[in-house]
Every structure is written in structure tokens, then in C-alpha cells.
DSSP file (Angstrom, degrees, kcal/mol; ACC not computed):
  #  RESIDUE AA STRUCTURE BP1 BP2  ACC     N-H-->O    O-->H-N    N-H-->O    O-->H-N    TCO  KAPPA ALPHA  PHI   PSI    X-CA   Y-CA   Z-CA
    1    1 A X     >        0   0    0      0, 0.0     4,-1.4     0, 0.0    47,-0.1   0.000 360.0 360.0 360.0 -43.6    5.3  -21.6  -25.8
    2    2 A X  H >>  +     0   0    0      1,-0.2     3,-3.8     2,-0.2     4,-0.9   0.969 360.0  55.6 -66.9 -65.5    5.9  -20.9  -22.3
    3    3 A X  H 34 S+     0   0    0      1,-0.3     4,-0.2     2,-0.2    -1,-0.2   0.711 109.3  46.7 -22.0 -41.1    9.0  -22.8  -22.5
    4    4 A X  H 3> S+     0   0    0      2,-0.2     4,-1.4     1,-0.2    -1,-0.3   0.759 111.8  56.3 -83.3 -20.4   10.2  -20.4  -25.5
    5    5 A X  H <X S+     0   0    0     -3,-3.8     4,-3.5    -4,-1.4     3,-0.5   0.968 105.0  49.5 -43.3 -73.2    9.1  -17.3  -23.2
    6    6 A X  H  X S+     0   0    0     -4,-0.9     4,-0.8     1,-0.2    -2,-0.2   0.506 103.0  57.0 -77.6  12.6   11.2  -18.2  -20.5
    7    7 A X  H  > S+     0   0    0     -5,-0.5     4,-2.0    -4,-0.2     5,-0.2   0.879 113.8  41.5 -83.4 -39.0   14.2  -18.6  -22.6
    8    8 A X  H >X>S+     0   0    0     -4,-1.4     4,-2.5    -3,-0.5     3,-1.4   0.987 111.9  53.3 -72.1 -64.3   13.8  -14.8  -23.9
    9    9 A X  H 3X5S+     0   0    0     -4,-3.5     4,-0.7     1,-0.2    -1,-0.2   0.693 114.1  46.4 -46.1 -27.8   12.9  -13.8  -20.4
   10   10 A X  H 3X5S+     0   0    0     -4,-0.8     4,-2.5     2,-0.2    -1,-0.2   0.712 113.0  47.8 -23.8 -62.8   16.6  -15.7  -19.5
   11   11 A X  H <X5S+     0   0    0     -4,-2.0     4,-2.5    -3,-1.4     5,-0.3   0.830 113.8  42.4 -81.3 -30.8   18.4  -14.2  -22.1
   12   12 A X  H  X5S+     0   0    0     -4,-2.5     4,-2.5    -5,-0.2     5,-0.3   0.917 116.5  53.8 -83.1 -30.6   17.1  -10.3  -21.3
   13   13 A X  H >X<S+     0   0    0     -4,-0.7     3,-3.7    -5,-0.7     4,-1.1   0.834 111.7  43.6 -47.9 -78.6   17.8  -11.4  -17.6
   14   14 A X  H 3< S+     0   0    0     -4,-2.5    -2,-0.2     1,-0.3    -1,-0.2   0.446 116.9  47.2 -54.1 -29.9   21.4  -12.4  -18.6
   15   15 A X  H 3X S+     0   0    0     -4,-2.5     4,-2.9     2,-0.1    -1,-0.3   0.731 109.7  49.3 -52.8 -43.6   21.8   -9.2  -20.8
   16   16 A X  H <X S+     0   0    0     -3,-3.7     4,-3.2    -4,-2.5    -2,-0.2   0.922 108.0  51.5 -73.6 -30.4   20.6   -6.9  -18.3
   17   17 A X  H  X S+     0   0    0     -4,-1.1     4,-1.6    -5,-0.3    -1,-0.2   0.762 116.7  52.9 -75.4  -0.3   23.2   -8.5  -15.1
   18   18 A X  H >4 S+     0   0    0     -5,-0.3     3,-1.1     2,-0.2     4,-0.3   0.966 107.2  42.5 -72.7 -75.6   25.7   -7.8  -18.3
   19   19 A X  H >< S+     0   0    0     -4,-2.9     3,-1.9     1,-0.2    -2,-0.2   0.846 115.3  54.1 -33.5 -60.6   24.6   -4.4  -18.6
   20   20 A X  H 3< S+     0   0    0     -4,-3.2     5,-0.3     1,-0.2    -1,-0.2   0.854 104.9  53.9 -14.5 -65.1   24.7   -4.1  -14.3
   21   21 A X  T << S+     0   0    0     -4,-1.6     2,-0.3    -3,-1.1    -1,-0.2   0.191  84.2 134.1 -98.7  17.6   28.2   -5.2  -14.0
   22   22 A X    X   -     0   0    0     -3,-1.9     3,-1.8    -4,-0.3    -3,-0.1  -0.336  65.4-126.5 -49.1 120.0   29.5   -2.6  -16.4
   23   23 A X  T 3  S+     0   0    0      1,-0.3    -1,-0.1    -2,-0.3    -3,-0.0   0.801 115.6  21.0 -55.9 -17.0   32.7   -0.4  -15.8
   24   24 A X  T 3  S-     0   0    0      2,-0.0    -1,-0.3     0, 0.0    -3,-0.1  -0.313  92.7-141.5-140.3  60.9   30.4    2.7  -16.6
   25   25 A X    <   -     0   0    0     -3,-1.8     2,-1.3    -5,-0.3    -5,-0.1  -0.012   9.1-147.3  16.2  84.0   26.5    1.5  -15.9
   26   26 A X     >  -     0   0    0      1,-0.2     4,-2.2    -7,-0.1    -1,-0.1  -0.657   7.8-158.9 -93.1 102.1   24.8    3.2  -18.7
   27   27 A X  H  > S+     0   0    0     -2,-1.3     4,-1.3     2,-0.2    -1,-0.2   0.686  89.1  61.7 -43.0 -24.7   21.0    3.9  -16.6
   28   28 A X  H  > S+     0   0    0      1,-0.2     4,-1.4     2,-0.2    -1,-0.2   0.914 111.1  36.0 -80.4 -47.4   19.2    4.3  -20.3
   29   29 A X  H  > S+     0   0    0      2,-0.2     4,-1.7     1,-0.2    -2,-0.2   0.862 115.5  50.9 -68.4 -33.7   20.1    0.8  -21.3
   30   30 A X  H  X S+     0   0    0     -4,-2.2     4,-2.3     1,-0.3     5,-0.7   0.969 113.9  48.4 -95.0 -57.6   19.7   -0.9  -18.0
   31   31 A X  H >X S+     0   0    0     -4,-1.3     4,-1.2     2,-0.2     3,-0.7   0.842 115.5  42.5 -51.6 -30.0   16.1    0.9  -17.8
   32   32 A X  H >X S+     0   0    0     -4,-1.4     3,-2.3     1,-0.2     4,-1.2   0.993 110.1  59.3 -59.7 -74.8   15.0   -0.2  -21.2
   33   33 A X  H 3< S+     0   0    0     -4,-1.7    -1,-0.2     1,-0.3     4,-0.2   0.187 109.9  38.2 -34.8 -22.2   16.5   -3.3  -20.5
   34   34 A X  H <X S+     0   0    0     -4,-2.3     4,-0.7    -3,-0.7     5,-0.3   0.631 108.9  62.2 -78.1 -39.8   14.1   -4.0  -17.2
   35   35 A X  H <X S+     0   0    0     -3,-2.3     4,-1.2    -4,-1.2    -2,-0.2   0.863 105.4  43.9 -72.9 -20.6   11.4   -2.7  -18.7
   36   36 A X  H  X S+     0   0    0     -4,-1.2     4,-1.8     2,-0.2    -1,-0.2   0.816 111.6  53.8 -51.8 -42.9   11.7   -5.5  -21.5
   37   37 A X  H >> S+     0   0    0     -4,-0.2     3,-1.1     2,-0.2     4,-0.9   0.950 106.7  48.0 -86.1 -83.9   12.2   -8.1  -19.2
   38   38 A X  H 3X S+     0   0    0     -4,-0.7     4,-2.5     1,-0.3     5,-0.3   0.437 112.1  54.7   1.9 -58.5    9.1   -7.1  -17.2
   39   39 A X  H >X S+     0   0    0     -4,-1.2     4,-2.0    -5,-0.3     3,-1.1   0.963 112.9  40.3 -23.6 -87.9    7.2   -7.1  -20.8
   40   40 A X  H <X S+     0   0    0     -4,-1.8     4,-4.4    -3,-1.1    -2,-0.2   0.882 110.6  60.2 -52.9 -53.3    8.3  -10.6  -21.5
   41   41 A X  H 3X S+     0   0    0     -4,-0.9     4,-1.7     1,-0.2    -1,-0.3   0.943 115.6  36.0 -49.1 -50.2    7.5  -11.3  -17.7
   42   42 A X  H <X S+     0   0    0     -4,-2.5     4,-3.5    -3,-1.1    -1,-0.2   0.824 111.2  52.1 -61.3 -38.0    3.7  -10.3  -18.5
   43   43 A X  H  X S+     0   0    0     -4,-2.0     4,-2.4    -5,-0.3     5,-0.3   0.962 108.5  53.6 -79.8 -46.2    3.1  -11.5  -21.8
   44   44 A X  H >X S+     0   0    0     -4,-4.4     4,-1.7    -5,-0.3     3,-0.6   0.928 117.0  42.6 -46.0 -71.4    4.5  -15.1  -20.4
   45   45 A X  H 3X S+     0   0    0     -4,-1.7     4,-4.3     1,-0.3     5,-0.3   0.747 113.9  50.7 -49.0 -57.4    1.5  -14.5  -17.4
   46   46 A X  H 3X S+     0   0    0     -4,-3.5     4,-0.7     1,-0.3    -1,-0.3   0.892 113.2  43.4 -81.9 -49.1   -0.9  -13.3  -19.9
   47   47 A X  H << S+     0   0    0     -4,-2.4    -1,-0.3    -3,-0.6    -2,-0.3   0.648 115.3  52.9 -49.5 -33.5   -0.3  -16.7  -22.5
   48   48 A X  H  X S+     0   0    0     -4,-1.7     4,-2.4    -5,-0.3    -2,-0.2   0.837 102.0  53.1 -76.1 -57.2   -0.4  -18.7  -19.7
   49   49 A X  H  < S+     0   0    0     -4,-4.3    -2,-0.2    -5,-0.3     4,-0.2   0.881 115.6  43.9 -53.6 -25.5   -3.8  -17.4  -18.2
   50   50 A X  T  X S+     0   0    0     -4,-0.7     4,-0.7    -5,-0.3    -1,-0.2   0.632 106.3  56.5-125.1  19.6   -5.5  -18.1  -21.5
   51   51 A X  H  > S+     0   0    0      1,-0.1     4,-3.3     2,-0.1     5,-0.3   0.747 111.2  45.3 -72.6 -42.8   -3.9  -21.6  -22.3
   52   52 A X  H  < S+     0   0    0     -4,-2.4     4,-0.2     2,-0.2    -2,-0.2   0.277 116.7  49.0 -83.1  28.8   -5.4  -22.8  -18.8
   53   53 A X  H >> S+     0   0    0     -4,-0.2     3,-1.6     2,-0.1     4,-0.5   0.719 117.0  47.9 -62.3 -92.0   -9.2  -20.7  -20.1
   54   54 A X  H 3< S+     0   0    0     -4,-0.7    -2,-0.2     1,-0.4    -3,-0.1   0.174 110.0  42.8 -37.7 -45.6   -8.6  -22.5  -23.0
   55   55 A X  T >X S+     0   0    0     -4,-3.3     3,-1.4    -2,-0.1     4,-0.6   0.949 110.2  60.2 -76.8 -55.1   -7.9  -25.9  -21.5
   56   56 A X  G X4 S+     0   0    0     -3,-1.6     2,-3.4    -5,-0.3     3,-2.6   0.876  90.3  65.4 -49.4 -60.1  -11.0  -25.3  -19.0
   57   57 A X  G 3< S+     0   0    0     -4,-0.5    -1,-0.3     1,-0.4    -3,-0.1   0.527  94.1  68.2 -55.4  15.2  -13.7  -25.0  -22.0
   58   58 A X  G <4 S+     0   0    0     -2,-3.4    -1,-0.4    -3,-1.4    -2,-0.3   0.674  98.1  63.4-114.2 -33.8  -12.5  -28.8  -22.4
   59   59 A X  S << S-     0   0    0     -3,-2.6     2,-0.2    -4,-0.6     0, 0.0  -0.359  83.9-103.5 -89.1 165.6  -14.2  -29.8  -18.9
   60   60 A X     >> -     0   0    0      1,-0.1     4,-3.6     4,-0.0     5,-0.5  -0.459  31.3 -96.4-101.6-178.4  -17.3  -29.9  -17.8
   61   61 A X  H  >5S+     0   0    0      1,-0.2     4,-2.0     2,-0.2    -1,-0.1   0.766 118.2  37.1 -40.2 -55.5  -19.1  -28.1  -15.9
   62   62 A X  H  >5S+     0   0    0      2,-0.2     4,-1.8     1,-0.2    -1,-0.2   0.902 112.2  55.8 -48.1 -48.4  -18.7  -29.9  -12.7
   63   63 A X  H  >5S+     0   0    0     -3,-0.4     4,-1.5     1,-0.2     5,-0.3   0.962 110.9  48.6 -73.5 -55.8  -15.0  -30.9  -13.1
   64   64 A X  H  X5S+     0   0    0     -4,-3.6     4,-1.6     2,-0.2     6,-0.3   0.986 112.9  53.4 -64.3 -27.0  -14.2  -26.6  -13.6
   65   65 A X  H  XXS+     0   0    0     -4,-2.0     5,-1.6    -5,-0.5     4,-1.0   0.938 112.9  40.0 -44.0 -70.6  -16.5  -26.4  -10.3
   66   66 A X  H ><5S+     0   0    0     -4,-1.8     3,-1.7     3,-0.3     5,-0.4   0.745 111.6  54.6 -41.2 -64.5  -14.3  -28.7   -8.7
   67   67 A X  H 3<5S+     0   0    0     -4,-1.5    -1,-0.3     1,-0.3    -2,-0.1   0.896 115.0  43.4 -40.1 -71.3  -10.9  -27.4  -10.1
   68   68 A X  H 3<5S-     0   0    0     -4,-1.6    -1,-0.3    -5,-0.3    -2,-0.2   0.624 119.6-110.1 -67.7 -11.1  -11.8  -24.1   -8.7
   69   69 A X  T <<5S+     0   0    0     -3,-1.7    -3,-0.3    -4,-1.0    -1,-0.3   0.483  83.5 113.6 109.7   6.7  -13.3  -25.3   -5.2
   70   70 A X  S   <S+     0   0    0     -5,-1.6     2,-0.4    -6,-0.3    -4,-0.2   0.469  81.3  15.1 -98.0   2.7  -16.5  -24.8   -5.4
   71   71 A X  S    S-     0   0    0     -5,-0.4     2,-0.3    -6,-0.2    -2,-0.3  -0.998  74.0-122.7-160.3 163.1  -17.6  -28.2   -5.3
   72   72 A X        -     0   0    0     -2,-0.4     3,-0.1     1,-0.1    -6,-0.1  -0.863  39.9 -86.9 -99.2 142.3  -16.0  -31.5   -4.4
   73   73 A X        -     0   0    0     -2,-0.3     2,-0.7     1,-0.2    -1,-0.1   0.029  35.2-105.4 -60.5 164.1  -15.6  -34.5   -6.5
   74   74 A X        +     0   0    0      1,-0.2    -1,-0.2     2,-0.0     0, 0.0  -0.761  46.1 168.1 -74.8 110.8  -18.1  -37.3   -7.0
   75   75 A X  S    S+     0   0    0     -2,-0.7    -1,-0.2    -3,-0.1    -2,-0.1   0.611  76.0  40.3 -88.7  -2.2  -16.2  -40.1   -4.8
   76   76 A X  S    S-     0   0    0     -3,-0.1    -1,-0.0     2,-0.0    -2,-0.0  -0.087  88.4-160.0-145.4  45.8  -19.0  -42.2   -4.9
   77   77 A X        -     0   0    0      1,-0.1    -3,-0.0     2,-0.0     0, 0.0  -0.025  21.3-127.4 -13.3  99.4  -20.8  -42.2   -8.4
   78   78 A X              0   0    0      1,-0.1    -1,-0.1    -2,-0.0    -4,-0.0  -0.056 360.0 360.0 -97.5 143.1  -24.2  -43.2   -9.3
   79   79 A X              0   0    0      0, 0.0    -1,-0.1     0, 0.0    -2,-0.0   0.427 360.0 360.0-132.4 360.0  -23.8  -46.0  -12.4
């Protein structure tokens, strides 16, 4: 998914430096045209923040402490 994100975020980049380098710079297109890519920019951010929630509800408690810093791993594990 991200992967497919950043290919649209790519392509609207690569459209908009089109739009840029235009012999008459039409300002209507060019604004849409950020404001798309910015969209795309978010919605990648936003998919991404809730695959890694998504992945966390697969650890446990301790190992998401640890991820986040609030505790240190077990190096020396009671068996």
C-alpha cells in the first residue's frame, strides 16, 4: 500500500514540475495540483500510522513498552 501511495504521490509530483515549467504557468492548475499532492502526502502518513497500531496489537504488552521506551528489554530472562 505505501509502496502504491508513493507512486501516485511521484506521479502528481512529476505532473505538477510539468505544470511549473510551463511557457504560461496556469496558478489554478498548479494550486489544485499541490494541494493533491499534499492529500496523497497525508493519506500515505495517515495509512501508515494505523498499519504500525495495527501491527502493535500483535505484541505484548511489554515488547510495545519497550518499542516505545518506556521499559528496557529483558536481557536476562527468568526460564
Amino acid at each position: 500500500e505505501q509502496a502504491t501511495m508513493q507512486r501516485q504521490i511521484d506521479e502528481a509530483e512529476q505532473e505538477l514540475w510539468t505544470l511549473t515549467a510551463s511557457d504560461e504557468p496556469d496558478a489554478k492548475k498548479i494550486d489544485a495540483k499541490v494541494r493533491e499532492t499534499e492529500k496523497l502526502r497525508g493519506d500515505q502518513r495517515i495509512a501508515f500510522i494505523r498499519a504500525v497500531g495495527e501491527a502493535a496489537k500483535l505484541l505484548t504488552t511489554e515488547q510495545r513498552q519497550v518499542l516505545v521506551g518506556s521499559s528496557s528489554p529483558d536481557t536476562n530472562p527468568k526460564n
